[in-house]
C-alpha angles and dihedrals in degrees: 000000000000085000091044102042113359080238098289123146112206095036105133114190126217091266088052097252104160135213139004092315091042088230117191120233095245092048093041091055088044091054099054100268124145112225116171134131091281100033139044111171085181090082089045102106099211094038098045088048099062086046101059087048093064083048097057099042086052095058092039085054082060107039106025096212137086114223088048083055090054090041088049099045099058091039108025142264084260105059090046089061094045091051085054095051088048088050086049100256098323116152106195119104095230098050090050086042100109085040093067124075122269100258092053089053093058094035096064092054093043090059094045080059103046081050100048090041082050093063109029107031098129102058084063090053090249120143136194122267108238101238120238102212129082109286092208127051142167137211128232127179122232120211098172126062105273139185118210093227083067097062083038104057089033103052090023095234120147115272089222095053093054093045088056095046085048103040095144090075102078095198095033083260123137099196092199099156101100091028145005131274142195127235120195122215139175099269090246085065106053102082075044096066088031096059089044096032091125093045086046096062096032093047104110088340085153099060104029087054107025111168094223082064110063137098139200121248141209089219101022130041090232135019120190116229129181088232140013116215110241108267106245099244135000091272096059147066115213100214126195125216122184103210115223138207105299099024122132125183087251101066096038087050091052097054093048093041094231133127124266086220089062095043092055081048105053094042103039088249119165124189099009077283107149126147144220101273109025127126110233116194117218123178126212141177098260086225089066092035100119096040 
């Protein structure tokens, strides 16, 4: 993880690989991560490490060596076999070496690296770096819908600090209202939110979740938004999606039962092209807003 994502969270790689252990969309969800517009547990890192365990044991159940595992981590089960195939079956990671992509190659040595400067750091005259965040934590679970800016001006703890114990909620909401959530904080805190957990959740409710704010979502029921854009006529809703890393038109247009043709209409979009980021209007009868 240090090679993949110099332990960073919310690190997202060109190819949109997420979180200290840069998971894919495709291998977080099948891992059991929930990745939604509210949500990337991806970027949790608890979650996202035992998940990358099953991962790896998964790889190592097919490989049977360690170094092929870490190759095939960073590039894919599915490159590695193909740079055996190309060596003409070999299975050791240095005579498949030039058969692999160019990331891979470096990423091997790399870890060989992190793993040699880990141990023998001081020998090098290296020294740790002492960590500024809270060295014990503790875990709650939240059953109610919850913003982040709530626990912090309640409790007076730094914004910043809970974000980077939560990064896992992309906005600093905690959309606990179909099923329950964590929320990590620093372990002095915990008999504090215990003892105000009613003032917590009812502390400027009304503007962190008003209901004039929030917007329906392909992944999650509701997504909190700081406007919402006027509807065009008294009939219809005017929603806003911000498409992530692995939508297509087609799959946006199925959940909100509209036609692609009108979404590219609606949006300017030529060719089905949208990308991660972007705000994409769709307007529906508000009788049919929630289907």
């Amino acid at each position: 993880s240090i090679v993949e994502s110099a332990l960073n969270p919310r690190a997202v790689s060109r190819a949109g690989a997420v979180g200290v252990w840069q998971f894919m969309y495709s291998t977080g969800r099948h891992y059991g991560l929930d990745i939604n517009s509210l949500v990337d547990e991806r970027r949790d890192p608890i979650k996202s490490t035992h998940a990358a365990a099953r991962f790896v044991n998964d790889l190592y159940e097919i490989y049977k060596d360690w170094i092929l595992v870490i190759a095939a981590y960073n590039c894919g089960p599915g490159n590695v076999n193909k740079a055996i195939r190309r060596s003409g079956g070999k299975t050791n990671y240095w005579d498949i070496y030039y058969y692999l992509p160019r990331e891979t190659r470096g990423h091997v040595p790399a870890f060989i690296v992190a793993t040699y400067v880990m141990n023998y750091y001081a020998e090098h005259n290296l020294s740790p770096v002492p960590v500024d965040i809270p060295v014990f934590t503790d875990t709650l679970t939240v059953r109610k819908q919850l913003h982040l800016k709530q626990v912090a001006e309640v409790l007076d703890i730094p914004i910043e600090q809970i974000s980077d114990l939560n990064p896992q909620y992309r906005y600093d909401i905690i959309p606990a209202k179909d099923k329950e959530y964590s929320l990590s904080l620093p372990v002095e805190h915990i008999s504090g939110f215990i003892d105000l957990e009613d003032s917590i959740y009812a502390y400027k409710d009304s503007v962190f979740f008003d209901p004039d704010k929030m917007i329906i979502s392909p992944t999650t029921s509701t997504h909190y938004a700081s406007s919402v854009p006027e509807a065009p006529g008294p009939d219809y809703v005017k929603l806003i999606y911000t498409v992530k890393s692995g939508d297509n038109l087609g799959y946006i247009s199925e959940w909100y039962k509209v036609r692609i043709s009108d979404l590219r209409y609606w949006n300017n979009i030529r060719r089905n092209l949208i990308r991660s980021g972007q705000k994409l209007a769709i307007y529906k009868p508000k009788s049919q807003a929630d289907t």
